[in-house]
matplotlib code that plots the C-alpha trace (Angstrom):
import matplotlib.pyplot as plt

x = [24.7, 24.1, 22.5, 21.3, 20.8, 19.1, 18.2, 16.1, 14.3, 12.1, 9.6, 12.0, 10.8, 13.8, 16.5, 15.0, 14.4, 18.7, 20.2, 20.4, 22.4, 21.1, 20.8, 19.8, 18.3, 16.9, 17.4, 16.3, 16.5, 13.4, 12.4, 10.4, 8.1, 8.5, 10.1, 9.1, 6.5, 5.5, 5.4, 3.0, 5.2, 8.0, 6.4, 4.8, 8.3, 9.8, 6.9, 7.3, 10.9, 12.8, 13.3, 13.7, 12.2, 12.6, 10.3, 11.8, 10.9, 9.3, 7.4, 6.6, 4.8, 2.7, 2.0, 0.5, 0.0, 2.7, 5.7, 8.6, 10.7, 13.3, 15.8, 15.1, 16.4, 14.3, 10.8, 8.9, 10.0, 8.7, 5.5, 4.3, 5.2, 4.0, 0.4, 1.1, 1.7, -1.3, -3.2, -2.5, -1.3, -4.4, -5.2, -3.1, 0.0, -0.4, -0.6, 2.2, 4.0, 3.6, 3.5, 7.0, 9.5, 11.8, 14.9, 15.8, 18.7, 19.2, 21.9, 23.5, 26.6, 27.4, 27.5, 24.5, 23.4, 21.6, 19.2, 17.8, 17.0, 18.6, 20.8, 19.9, 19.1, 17.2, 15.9, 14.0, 14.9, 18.7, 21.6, 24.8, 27.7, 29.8, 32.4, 30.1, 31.1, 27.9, 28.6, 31.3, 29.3, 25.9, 28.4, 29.8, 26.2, 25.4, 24.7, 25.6, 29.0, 27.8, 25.1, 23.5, 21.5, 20.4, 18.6, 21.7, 21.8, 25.1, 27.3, 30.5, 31.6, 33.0, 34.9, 34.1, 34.2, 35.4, 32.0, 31.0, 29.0, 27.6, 25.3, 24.7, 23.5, 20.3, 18.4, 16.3, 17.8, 21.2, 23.5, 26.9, 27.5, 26.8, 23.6, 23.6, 21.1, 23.7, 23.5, 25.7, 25.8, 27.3, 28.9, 30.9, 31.6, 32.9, 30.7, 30.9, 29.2, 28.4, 26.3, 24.1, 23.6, 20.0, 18.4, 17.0, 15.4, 12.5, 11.9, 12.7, 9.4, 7.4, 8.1, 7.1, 3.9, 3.0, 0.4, 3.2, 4.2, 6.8, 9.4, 9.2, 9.2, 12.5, 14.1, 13.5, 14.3, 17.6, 18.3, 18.1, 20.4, 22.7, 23.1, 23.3, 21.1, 19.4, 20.4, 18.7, 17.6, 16.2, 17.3, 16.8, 13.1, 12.0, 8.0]
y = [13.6, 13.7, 11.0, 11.2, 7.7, 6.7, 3.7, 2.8, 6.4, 4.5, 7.2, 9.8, 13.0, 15.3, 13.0, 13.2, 16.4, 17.0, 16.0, 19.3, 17.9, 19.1, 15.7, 15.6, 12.1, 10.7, 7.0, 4.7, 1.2, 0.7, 0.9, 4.2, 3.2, 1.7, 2.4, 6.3, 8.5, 10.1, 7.6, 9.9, 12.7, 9.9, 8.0, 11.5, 12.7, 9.9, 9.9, 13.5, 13.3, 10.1, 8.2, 4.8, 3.5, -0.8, -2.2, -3.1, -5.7, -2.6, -2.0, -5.6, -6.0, -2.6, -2.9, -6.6, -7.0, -9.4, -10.1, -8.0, -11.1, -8.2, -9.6, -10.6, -7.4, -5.1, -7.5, -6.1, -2.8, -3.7, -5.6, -2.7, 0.3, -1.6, -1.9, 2.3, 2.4, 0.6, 2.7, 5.7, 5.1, 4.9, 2.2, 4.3, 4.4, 1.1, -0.4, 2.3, 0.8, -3.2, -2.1, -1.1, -3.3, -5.9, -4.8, -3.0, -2.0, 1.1, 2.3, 6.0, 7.0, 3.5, 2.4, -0.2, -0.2, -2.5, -2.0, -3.9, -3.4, -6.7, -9.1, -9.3, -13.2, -12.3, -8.6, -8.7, -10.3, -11.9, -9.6, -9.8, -7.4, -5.7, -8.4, -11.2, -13.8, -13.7, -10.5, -12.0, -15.1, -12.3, -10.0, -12.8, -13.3, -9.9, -8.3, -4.0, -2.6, -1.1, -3.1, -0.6, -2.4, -1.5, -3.5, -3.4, -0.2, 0.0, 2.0, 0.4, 0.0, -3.3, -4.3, -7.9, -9.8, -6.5, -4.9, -2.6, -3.0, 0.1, 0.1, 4.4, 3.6, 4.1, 7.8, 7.3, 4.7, 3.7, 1.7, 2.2, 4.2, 7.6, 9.1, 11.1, 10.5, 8.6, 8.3, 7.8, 10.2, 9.1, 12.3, 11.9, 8.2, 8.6, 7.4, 8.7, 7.5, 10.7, 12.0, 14.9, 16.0, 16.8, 16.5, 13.5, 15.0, 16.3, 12.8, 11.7, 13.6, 13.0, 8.9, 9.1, 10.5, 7.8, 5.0, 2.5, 0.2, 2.1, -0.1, 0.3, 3.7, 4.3, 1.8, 3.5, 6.9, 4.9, 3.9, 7.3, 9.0, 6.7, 4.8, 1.8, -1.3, -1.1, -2.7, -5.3, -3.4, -0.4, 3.4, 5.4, 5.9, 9.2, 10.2]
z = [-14.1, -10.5, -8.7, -5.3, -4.1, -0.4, 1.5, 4.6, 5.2, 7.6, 8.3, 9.6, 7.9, 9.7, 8.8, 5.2, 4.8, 6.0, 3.2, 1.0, -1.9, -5.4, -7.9, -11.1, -10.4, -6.9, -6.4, -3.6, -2.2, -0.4, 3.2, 3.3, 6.1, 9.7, 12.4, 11.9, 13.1, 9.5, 6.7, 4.9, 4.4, 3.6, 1.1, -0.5, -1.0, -3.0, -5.2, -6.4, -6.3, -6.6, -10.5, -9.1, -6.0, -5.0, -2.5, 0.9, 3.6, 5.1, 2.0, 1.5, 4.9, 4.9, 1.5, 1.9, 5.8, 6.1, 8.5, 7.5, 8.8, 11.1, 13.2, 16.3, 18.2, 16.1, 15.6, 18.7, 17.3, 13.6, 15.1, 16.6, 14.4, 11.2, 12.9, 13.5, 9.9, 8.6, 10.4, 9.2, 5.8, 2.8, 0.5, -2.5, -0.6, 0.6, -3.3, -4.0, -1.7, -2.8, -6.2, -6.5, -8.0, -6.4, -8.6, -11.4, -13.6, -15.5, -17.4, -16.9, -19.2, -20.1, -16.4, -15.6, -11.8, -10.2, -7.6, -4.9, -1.1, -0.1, -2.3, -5.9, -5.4, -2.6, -2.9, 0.9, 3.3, 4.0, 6.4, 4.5, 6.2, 4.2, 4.8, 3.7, 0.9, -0.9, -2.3, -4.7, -5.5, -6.3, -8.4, -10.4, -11.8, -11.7, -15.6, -14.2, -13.0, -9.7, -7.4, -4.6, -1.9, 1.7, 4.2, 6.8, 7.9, 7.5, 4.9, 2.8, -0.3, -1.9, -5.1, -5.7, -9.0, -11.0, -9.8, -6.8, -4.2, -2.7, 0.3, 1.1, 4.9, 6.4, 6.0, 9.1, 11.4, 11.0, 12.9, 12.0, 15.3, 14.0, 14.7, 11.3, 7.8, 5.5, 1.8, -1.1, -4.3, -8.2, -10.4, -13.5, -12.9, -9.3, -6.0, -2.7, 0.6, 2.6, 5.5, 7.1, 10.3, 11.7, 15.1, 16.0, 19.1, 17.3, 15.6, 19.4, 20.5, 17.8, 18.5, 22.3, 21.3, 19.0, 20.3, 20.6, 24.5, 26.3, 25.8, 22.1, 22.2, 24.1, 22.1, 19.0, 20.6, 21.4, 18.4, 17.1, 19.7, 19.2, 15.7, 17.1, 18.1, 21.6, 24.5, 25.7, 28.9, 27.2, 26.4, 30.1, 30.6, 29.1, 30.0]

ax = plt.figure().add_subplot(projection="3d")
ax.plot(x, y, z, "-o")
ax.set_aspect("equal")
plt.show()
C-alpha cells in the first residue's frame, strides 16, 4: 500500500498537478483553496482522487464566510484571495468544502493515522513548529501511531511520545525556503517526506492577472519564487 499524502495545495493547479508519484491511496490535510488562482480545478481534483480529505482554516473560511484567522504577515493576503475565491467557487464546492471533516483516523496494515490540518486538540487554527512542545503533550493523548498535520507550511518529521509526527510541507505555497511542491508518501510501513519541481512562473502569471490590489499580488508571486514569507516591503514590482 502506497499512500500519497498532501497538505496546503492552496489553489496552485501546476504545483498539483507535479507530483507524478503513483499511490494506491491519496490522502490530504486540508487547505485546497486560497492563496491560488484555480481553486476549481484544486478542489475538483481531490474529489475524484483523494480517500481522505480534512477541512483546513482555508476550508473553514470559504466554506462558511468566516475569518481564516492567518497570521498577521499573510491576512491581507488571505482577506483578499478568499473574497477571489467566493466568487468563483459554487454553492456545491463551497458545502464540499465545510462539509469535510475536522479529523479523522484510519487504520492501514495495523498502523492507525491520524489526520488533522492543525493540532489534533485544535484541528484549525494554532502554528506549532516542528520544534514545539505541544507535539509531545498532543501525542501522549493521541489513540494512532503516526499523526500527519499541516497548517505550517513547513515539512519535518518528529518522534514524540513513541508516536510520529509527520507534517509533508505545503503543495502550493511553502515556506521552508525551497520553491518546490512538497509532500510526504507511506509504503510498506516506512514514511518519506519528498518533493517535485514545477514552474511557478506560470502560477506567477496566472496570479497577476487575478482581480486582487497590487501589493497582494506581488507578494504572493513572491512567495512563490521564493518559498519563503514576503518581506515586508514587497517582491520587485512586476506589471
Amino acid at each position: 500500500m502506497k499512500i500519497l499524502i498532501l497538505s496546503d495545495l492552496h489553489a496552485n493547479l501546476e504545483a498539483l498537478t507535479a507530483i507524478r508519484e503513483a499511490y494506491d491511496e491519496l490522502w490530504v490535510l486540508g487547505d485546497l483553496v486560497d492563496y491560488g488562482p484555480d481553486p476549481t480545478a484544486v478542489i475538483d481534483f481531490v474529489r475524484s482522487h483523494a480517500s481522505l480529505v480534512v477541512r483546513g482554516n482555508h476550508d473553514q473560511a470559504v466554506g462558511c464566510g468566516v475569518d481564516p484567522q492567518c497570521s498577521p504577515r499573510f491576512r491581507r493576503m488571505a482577506e483578499e484571495t478568499q473574497r477571489y475565491t467566493m466568487v468563483v467557487l459554487d454553492e456545491q464546492r463551497k458545502r464540499y468544502l465545510r462539509e469535510l471533516p475536522l479529523t479523522t483516523i484510519h487504520e492501514v496494515a495495523g498502523v492507525r493515522f491520524h489526520l488533522s490540518h492543525s493540532l489534533p486538540s485544535d484541528p484549525l487554527y494554532p502554528y506549532c513548529g516542528p520544534d514545539s512542545d505541544r507535539w509531545l503533550r498532543e501525542a501522549s493523548h493521541l489513540d494512532a501511531e503516526i499523526l500527519l498535520t499541516g497548517h505550517t507550511h513547513v515539512p519535518f518529521m518528529r518522534e514524540a511520545a513513541g508516536r510520529m509526527s509527520v507534517n509533508p510541507g505545503s503543495v502550493g505555497q511553502p515556506k521552508h525556503g525551497l520553491p518546490r511542491a512538497s509532500y510526504a508518501v507511506y509504503e510498506d510501513g516506512r514514511i518519506e517526506l519528498r518533493s517535485a519541481t514545477y514552474e511557478p512562473e506560470t502560477t506567477v502569471r496566472k496570479l497577476l492577472a487575478l482581480p486582487l490590489s497590487l501589493e497582494v499580488r506581488e507578494q504572493l508571486a513572491e512567495v512563490l519564487r521564493t518559498g519563503r514569507i514576503p518581506s515586508e516591503s514587497g517582491a520587485t514590482r512586476v506589471i
